[in-house]
N, C-alpha and C positions, 0 to 999 in steps of 0.2 A: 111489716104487715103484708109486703107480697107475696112472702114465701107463705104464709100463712092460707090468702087469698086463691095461691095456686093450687092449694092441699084443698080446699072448700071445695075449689070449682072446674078444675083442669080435672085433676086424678079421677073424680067421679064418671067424665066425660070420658076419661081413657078406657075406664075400668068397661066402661057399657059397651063401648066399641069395640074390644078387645075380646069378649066376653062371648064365649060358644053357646049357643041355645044348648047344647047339652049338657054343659059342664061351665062351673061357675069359678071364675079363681080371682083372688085378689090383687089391685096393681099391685105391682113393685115401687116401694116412695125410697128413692135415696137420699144422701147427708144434701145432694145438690139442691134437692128437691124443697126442705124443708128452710132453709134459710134462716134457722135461728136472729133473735135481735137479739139486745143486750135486755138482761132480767126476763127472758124465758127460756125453757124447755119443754123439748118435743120429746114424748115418747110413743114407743107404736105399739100397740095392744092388737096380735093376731091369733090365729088357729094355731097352738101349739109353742109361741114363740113371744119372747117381749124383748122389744130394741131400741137403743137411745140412739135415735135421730141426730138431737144435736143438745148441747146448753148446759149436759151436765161435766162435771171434773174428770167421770171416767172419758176417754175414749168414743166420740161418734162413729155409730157402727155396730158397738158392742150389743151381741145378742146372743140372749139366754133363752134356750131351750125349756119347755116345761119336761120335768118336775127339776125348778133351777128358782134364784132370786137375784134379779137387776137391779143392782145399787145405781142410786143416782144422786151426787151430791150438788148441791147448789146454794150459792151465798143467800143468805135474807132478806126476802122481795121477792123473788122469782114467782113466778106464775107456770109454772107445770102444764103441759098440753099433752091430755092423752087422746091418742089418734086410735080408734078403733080399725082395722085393714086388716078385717077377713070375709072367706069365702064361704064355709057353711056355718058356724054356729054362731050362739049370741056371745054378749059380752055384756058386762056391768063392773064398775074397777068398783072395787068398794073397801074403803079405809078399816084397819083390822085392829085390835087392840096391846098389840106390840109395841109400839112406837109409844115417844109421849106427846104426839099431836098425831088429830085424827082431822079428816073432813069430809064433807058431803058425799053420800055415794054419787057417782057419774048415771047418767042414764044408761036404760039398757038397749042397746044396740043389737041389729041384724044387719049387715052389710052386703048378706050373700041374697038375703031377697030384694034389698034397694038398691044397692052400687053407691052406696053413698058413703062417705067418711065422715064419721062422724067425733068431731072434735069436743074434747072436754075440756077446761080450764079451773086450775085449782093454785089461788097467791097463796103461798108460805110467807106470811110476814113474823113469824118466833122462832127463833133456833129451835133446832131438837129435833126427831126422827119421825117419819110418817111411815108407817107399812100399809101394804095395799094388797088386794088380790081380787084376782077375777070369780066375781060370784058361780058364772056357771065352769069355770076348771081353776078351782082353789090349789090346784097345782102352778099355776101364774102364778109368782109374788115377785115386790118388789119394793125396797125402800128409798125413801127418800129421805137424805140427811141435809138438814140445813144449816149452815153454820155464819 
């Protein structure tokens, strides 16, 4: 829950201070940063780019470029954290009809007018596959296999 804790409340604080009154960019969160515990995953949902933090089978670190899709696999239980960490547009992750488990869309996010990071949380308690995509660039996709 620290690392968690530190993404809530540190990164925003960075982000603000860091941040040119003419030019807006988002922090930088590394694998250090994010501190996974056991039964979650962090994923980072930005401007252009989707990256696994920490929690899934592939490789912490791994990031996919849009127009691309971040697989992320995770045992069943896990609780999926998508991190919104950008600097001009919105964001909204929202469950797609590929997969055969879907869930709640995430809220829609701006991070480039708050400086805020803004966390989502989604338990997979069924086996089976989740697809996801960013409502405003449906070029972001990304699944989630549960097993």
């Amino acid at each position: 829950m620290t690392g968690l804790r530190f993404l809530q409340f540190a990164l925003p604080l960075g982000f603000l201070v860091s941040s040119g009154c003419d030019q807006i960019s988002p922090p930088i969160v590394t694998q250090a940063d994010t501190a996974c515990t056991a039964g979650q995953a962090q994923l980072q949902i930005s401007d252009g780019y989707l990256k696994n933090l920490c929690g899934c089978v592939e490789p912490a670190g791994t990031l996919v470029p849009s127009p691309g899709t971040l697989t992320c696999t995770v045992p069943v239980g896990t609780v999926v954290f998508f991190y919104v960490v950008a600097g001009f547009t919105h964001h909204q992750i929202i469950s797609t009809t590929g997969g055969s488990l879907t869930f709640p869309s995430g809220p829609v996010s701006d991070t480039g007018n708050t400086g805020e990071i803004q966390p989502y949380g989604v338990p997979f308690l069924t086996a089976g596959t989740a697809d996801f995509e960013d409502a405003y660039d449906t070029a972001l996709q990304g699944q989630i296999i549960v097993q």
